[in-house]
N, C-alpha and C positions, 0 to 999 in steps of 0.2 A: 837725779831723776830726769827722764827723757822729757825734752818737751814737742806736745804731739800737738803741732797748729791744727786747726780744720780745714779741709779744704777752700780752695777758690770757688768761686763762683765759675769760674771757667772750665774748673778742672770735673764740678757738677752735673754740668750742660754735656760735657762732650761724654760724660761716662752713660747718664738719663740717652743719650742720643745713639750712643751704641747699643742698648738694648731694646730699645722701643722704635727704631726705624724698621718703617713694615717691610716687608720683602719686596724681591724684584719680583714682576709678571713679564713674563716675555708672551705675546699674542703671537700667535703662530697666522697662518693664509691658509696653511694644506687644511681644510677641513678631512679629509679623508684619514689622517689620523687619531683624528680628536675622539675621542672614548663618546661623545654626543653627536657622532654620525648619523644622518637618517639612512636606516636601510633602504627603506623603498624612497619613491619619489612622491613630491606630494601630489597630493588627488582632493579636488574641493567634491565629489559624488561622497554619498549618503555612506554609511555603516549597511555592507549587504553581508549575508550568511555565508560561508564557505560554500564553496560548490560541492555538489553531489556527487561523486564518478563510481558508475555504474561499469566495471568492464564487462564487454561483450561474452556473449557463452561462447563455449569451447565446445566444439564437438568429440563426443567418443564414441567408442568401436566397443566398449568392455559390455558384458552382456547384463542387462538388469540384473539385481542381488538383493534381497531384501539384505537391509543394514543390521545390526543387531551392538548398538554402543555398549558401554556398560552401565550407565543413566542413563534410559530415554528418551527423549524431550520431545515437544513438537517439532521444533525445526525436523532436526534427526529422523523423524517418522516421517514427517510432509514432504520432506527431498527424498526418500526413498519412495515413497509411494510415485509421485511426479517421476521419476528415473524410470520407474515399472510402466507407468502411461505414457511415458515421451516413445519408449520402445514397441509397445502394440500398436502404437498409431502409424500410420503410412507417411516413411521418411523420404524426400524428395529434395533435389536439388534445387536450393535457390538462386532466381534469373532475375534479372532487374525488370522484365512484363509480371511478375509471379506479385508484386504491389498492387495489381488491378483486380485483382481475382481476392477471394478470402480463404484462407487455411484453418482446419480442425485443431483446434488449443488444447480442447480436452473430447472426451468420448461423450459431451453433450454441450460442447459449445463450439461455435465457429466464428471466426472475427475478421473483418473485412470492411474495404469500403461500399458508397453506398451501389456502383454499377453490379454489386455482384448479390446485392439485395434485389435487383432485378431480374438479375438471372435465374429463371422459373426452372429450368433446366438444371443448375446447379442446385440449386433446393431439393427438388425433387429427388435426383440420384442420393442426397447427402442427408433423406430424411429430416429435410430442416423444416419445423412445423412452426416456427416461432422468429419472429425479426423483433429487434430493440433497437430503434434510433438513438441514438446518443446527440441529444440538436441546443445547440447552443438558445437559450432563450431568445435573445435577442434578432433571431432568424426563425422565429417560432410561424412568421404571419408571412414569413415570402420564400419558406425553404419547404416544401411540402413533400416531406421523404414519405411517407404510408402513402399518397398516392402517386406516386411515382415506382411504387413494385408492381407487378406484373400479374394480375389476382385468378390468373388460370392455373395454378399453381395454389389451394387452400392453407393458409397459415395466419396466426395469431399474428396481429399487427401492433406492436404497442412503440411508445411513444414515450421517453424522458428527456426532460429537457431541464439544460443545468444552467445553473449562475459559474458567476467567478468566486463567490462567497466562498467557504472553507465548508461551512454547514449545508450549503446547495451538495457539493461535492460528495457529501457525507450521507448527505440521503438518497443522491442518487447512487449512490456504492449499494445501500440497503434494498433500494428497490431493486434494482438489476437481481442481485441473489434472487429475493424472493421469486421473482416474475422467474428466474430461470429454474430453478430448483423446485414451485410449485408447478409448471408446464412439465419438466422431467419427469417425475414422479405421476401425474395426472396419466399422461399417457403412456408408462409402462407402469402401472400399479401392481406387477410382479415383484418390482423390487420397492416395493413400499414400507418391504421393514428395513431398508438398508440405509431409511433415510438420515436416520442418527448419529448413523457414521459412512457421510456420503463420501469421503476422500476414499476411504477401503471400499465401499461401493463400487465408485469410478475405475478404482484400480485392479479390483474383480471381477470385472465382465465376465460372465460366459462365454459373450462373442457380442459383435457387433449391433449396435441396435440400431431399428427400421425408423423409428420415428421419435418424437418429442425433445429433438435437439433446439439450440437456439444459436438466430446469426446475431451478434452485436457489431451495430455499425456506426461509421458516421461521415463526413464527405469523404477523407482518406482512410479512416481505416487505422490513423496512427496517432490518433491525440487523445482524442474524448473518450471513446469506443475502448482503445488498448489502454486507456487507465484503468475504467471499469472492470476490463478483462484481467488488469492485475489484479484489482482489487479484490475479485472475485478468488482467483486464487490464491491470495493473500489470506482469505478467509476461511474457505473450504479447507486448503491443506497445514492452514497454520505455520504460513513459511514468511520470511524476512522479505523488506522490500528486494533485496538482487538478486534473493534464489527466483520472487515470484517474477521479477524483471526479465531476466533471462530465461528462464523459462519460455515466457511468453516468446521474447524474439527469438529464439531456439526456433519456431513455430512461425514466428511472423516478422522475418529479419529487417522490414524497414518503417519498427515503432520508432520514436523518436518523444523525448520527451521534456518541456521547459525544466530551469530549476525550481521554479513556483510547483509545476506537477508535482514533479521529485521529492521533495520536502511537504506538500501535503501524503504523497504515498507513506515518507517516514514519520510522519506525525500519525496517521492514519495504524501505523504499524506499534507506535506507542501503545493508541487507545485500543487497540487487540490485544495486546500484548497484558496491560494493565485489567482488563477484564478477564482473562484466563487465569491470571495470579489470584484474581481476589475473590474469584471459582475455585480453582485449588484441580486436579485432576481427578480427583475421586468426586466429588461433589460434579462437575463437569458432567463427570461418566453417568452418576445418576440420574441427573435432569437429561441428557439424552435417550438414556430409557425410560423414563415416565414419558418423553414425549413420543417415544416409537409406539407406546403403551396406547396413549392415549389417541393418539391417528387411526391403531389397529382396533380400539372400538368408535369408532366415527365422531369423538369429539372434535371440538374447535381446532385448527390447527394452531398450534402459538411458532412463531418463525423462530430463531435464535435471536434477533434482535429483541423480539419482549422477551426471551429469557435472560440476556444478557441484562436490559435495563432494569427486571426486577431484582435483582440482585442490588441495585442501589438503594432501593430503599429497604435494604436488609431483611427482606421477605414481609416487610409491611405493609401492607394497604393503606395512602394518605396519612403516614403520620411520621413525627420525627426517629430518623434510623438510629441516633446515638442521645440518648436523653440518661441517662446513667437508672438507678435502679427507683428513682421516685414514679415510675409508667410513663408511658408515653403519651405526646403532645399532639392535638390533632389537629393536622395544618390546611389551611383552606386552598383548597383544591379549585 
C-alpha cells in the first residue's frame, strides 16, 4: 500500500497563495479612455431646462388651400384657417425701420410698439378703435402709455399691467382675449353670431372691416405685447406654441423672446390643450352654440374662460366634482 504523507506547510501556503492573490490593477493617466469619461465639462450653475428652438417661418408662394387630413384636429384646422388669413392680409417687405411702426396679425388685431400707438394717423386709416398697453407693473407709476397717444383720434384706451409671476401672465392672456374679442364684436354686431367660432369668422370676412380692431403694445412692440399676441392666437385658432410663434413673426419679423417666455407659452399651450380634451369636441361644439344662442337673446355674456373653468367643477355649483355615488359634498366657498 502506497504511503500518502500530507502535505508541508510550505507546500500549503504557496498553493492557498496561488489562488487567493488578488489581481493586478494597472492605473491608466489617459482619462479619455476610461469607460467613466465626463462628456461635458464641469459646470457649478443650477439644473436649467433645455432650450426652446423656435425656427423662423418660411415664407411661401403656394396659394391658400383649405386642408382636409383624414382626422381632423385642431392643430390641422387652426394652420389652415391662419394660411387662409396670412394670405387676404396685405403682404409687404420687411425693412429693419418696419420695427417702429406696427403690422395687422390678424383681420382685428394689430401689434406694435408704443410710438405707433401714437400715431392718430395710423389708427385712423387701420380703423383701429381699441389700444392695450401691455406695462410691466413695476413701471406702472412712471411709464404713462394711455396718456402719451394722441386723443384726436377716439379709441378705447385700456391698460394691463403684468407680473413676472406664471399666474400674472395667465390672466393677462385672459384679459387681452376678452377686451379684444368683446370691442370686435361690440362694434360690428353683424357678425355677432360668428362669435363661437371666431377663428372661421376671421377667416371669412366678406371684406375688410372699417372699425373695432385692436393695437396691442408695449415699449418695443416685441416682448410683452407679442406674447400676448401669441397667446391670443394660440387661443383663438387652437394652434401649437411654433405654428402660433411663427405666425406671428411671419407678420412682425422682429419679436424676439426669453426662454422664461418660451416655456411659459408651452406650458400655457399644455393648459389649452388639457382643457379641450377634457371638453371632448362635441361637447366643445355644443357649449359654443348655447353661447351664440344665448348672446342672440341678450343674456349675460359668459367669455370662454368661465366656460372652460366650469368644466372643473364637473358642471357643479360649489360642491365636490368626484365624490363617488354616496351625493355630493358641499364645499365652503
Amino acid at each position: 500500500m502506497e504511503d500518502v504523507s500530507p502535505p508541508t506547510a510550505a507546500a500549503s501556503s504557496a498553493s492557498s497563495s496561488s489562488h487567493l492573490s488578488p489581481p493586478t490593477i494597472t492605473k491608466s493617466t489617459d482619462r479619455s479612455t476610461s469607460p467613466h469619461a465626463a462628456s461635458h465639462s464641469y459646470s457649478a450653475e443650477l439644473p436649467r431646462p433645455p432650450r426652446i428652438t423656435i425656427p423662423p417661418p418660411v415664407p411661401t408662394s403656394f396659394p391658400a388651400a383649405p386642408l382636409a387630413p383624414a382626422k381632423p384636429t385642431y392643430t390641422d384646422v387652426g394652420d389652415s384657417l391662419l394660411l387662409t388669413i396670412a394670405h387676404a392680409l396685405v403682404y409687404y417687405e420687411w425693412k429693419y425701420e418696419s420695427r417702429r411702426s406696427a403690422q395687422a396679425i390678424l383681420p382685428n388685431l394689430h401689434l406694435g410698439p408704443l410710438p405707433s400707438a401714437r400715431n392718430s394717423a395710423y389708427l385712423m386709416e387701420n380703423g383701429i378703435t381699441q389700444t392695450i398697453a401691455i406695462r410691466n407693473y413695476k413701471t406702472a407709476g412712471v411709464l404713462k402709455l394711455n396718456s402719451e397717444i394722441d386723443p384726436t383720434w377716439p379709441v378705447e384706451r385700456l391698460v394691463v399691467d403684468v407680473g413676472k409671476t406664471f399666474n400674472d401672465m395667465l390672466q393677462a392672456f385672459r384679459e387681452v382675449k376678452t377686451h379684444i374679442d368683446d370691442h370686435f364684436f361690440k362694434r360690428n354686431p353683424q357678425l355677432a353670431e360668428g362669435r363661437a367660432q371666431l377663428s372661421h369668422t376671421l377667416a371669412t370676412l366678406p371684406g375688410p372691416i372699417k372699425e373695432g380692431k385692436t393695437l396691442l403694445y408695449c415699449e418695443s412692440g416685441n416682448e410683452r405685447s407679442a406674447a400676448c399676441a401669441v397667446a391670443y392666437v394660440m387661443r383663438t385658432f387652437e394652434v401649437g406654441t411654433i405654428s402660433a410663434v411663427q405666425y406671428v413673426q411671419s407678420r412682425r419679423f422682429c419679436i424676439g423672446f426669453s426662454e422664461e417666455v418660451k416655456g411659459l407659452l408651452v406650458t400655457y399651450e399644455g393648459i389649452l390643450r388639457a382643457q379641450r380634451e377634457c371638453l371632448g369636441p362635441e361637447e366643445l361644439q355644443i357649449i359654443r352654440q348655447e353661447m351664440a344662442v344665448m348672446r342672440g337673446q341678450g343674456a349675460r355674456k359668459r367669455g370662454s374662460d368661465e366656460v372652460y373653468e366650469s368644466d372643473n367643477e364637473g358642471g357643479r355649483d360649489g360642491v365636490a366634482p368626484f365624490n363617488g355615488s354616496q351625493g355630493d359634498v358641499e364645499m365652503d366657498m
